[in-house]
C-alpha positions in Angstrom: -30.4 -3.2 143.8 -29.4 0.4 145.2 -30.4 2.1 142.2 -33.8 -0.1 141.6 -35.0 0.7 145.4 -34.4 4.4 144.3 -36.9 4.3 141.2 -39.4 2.7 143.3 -39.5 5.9 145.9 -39.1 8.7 142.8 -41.3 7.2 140.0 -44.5 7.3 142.5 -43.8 10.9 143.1 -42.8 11.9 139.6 -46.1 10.0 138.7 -48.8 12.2 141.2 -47.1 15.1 141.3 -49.3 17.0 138.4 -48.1 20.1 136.6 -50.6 21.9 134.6 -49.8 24.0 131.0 -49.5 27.5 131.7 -49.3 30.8 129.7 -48.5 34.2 131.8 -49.3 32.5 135.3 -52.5 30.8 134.6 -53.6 27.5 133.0 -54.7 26.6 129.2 -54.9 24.0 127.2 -54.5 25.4 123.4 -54.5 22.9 120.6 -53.6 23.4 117.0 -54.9 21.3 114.0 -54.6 20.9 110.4 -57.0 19.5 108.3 -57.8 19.7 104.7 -61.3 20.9 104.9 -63.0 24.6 104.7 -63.5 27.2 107.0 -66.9 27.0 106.9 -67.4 22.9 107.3 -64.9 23.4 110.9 -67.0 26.0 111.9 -70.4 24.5 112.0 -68.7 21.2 113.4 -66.6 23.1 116.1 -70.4 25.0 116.9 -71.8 21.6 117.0 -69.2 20.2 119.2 -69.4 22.7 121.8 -73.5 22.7 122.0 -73.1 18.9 121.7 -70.7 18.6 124.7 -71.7 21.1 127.5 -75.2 21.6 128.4 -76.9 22.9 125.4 -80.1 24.4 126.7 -78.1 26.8 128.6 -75.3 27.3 125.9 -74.7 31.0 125.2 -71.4 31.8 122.9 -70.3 35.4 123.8 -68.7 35.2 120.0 -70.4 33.7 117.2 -68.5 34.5 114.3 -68.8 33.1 110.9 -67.2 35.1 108.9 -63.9 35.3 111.1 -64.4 31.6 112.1 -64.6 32.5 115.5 -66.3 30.9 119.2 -66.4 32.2 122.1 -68.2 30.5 125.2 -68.2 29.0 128.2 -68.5 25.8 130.2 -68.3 23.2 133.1 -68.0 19.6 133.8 -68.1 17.5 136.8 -65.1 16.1 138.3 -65.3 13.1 140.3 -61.6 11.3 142.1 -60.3 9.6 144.9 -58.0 10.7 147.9 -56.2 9.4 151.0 -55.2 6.0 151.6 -58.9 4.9 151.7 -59.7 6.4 148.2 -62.4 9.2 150.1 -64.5 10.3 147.1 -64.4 14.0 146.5 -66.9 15.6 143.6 -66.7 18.7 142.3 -66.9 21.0 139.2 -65.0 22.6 136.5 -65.9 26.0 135.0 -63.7 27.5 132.2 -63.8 29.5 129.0 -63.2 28.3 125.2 -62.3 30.0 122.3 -62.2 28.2 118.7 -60.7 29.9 115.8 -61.5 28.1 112.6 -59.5 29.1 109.4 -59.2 27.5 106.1 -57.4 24.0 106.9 -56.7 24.9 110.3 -58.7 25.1 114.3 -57.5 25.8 117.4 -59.2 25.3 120.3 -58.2 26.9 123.3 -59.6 26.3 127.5 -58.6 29.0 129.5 -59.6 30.6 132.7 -60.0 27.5 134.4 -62.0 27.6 137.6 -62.0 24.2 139.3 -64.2 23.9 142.6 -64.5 21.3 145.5 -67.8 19.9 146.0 -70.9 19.5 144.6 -74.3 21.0 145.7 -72.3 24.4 146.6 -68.6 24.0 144.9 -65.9 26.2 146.4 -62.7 27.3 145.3 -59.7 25.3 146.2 -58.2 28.2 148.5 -61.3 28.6 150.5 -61.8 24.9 150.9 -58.4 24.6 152.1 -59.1 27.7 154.5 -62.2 26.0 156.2 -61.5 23.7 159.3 -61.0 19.9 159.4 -63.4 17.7 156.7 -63.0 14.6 158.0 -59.4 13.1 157.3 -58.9 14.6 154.5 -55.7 15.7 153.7 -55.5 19.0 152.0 -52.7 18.5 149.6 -53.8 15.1 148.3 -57.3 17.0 147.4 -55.8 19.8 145.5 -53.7 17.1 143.4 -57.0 15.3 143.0 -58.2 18.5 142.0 -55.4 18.9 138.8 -55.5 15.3 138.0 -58.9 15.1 137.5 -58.5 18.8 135.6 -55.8 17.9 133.0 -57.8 14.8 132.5 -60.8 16.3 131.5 -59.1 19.0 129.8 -56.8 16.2 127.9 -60.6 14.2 127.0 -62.2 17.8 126.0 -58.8 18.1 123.4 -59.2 14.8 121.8 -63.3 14.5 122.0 -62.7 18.0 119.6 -60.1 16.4 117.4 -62.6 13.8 116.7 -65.4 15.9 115.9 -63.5 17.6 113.5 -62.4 14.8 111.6 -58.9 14.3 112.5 -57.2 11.1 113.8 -56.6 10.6 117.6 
């Protein structure tokens, strides 16, 4: 009974505490596929994805590389989650860079310089949000762990919505 009561306070914990991939001090999410199928066919389906996913009126790719099989661009997504005891919702958005290198039977897709921001109409970075006085009862901590659930999620959904578009299995 001891060791059952124990589990109940840890596994919570274990469960919302959120740590995020990193490489040299910051957060990415890289991903590395095989599939049987030319460099050429993932790079038009990779292009397609990323205009297909993020706003593509406003889609510019900084690299645009056929021959090297390589995309460069940028993009951002809402995030929308839940804090305090009273499940406050908190909106706000998610800018970050992606890089896909496509290669005969292989992509890999990579998010990095990942800029999440509280709030909607004019979204802030977590450090200044947390610098500003009191918003309401909101309890600082429990935003910024909002803030990386709702980021690995939607980083996590970006990983297997590529997969899909390139053909492979979830």
């Amino acid at each position: 009974m001891k060791y059952f009561i124990i589990l109940i306070l840890i596994i919570p914990g274990a469960c919302f505490s959120q740590s995020l991939p990193m490489q040299d001090g910051k957060v990415v999410y890289e991903q590395i596929d095989s599939v049987t199928r030319s460099q050429t066919d993932l790079y038009s389906k990779a292009k397609a994805w990323i205009v297909n996913s993020f706003d593509s009126k406003k889609q510019k790719f900084q690299t645009d590389n056929n021959e090297s099989g390589e995309l460069m661009s940028s993009g951002h997504t809402r995030i929308d989650f839940l804090v305090g005891q009273n499940g406050y919702p908190v909106t706000g958005m998610c800018y970050f860079n992606i890089q896909v290198i496509c290669k005969e039977n292989k992509t890999r897709i990579k998010f990095y310089n990942i800029r999440p921001k509280v709030g909607y109409n004019n979204p802030e970075s977590i450090e200044s949000f947390n610098q500003r006085g009191p918003v309401f009862d909101i309890d600082r901590k429990a935003v910024k762990e909002g803030v990386y659930r709702a980021v690995n999620n939607l980083m996590l959904s970006h990983l297997a919505s590529f997969k899909n578009a390139m053909g492979l299995a979830i």
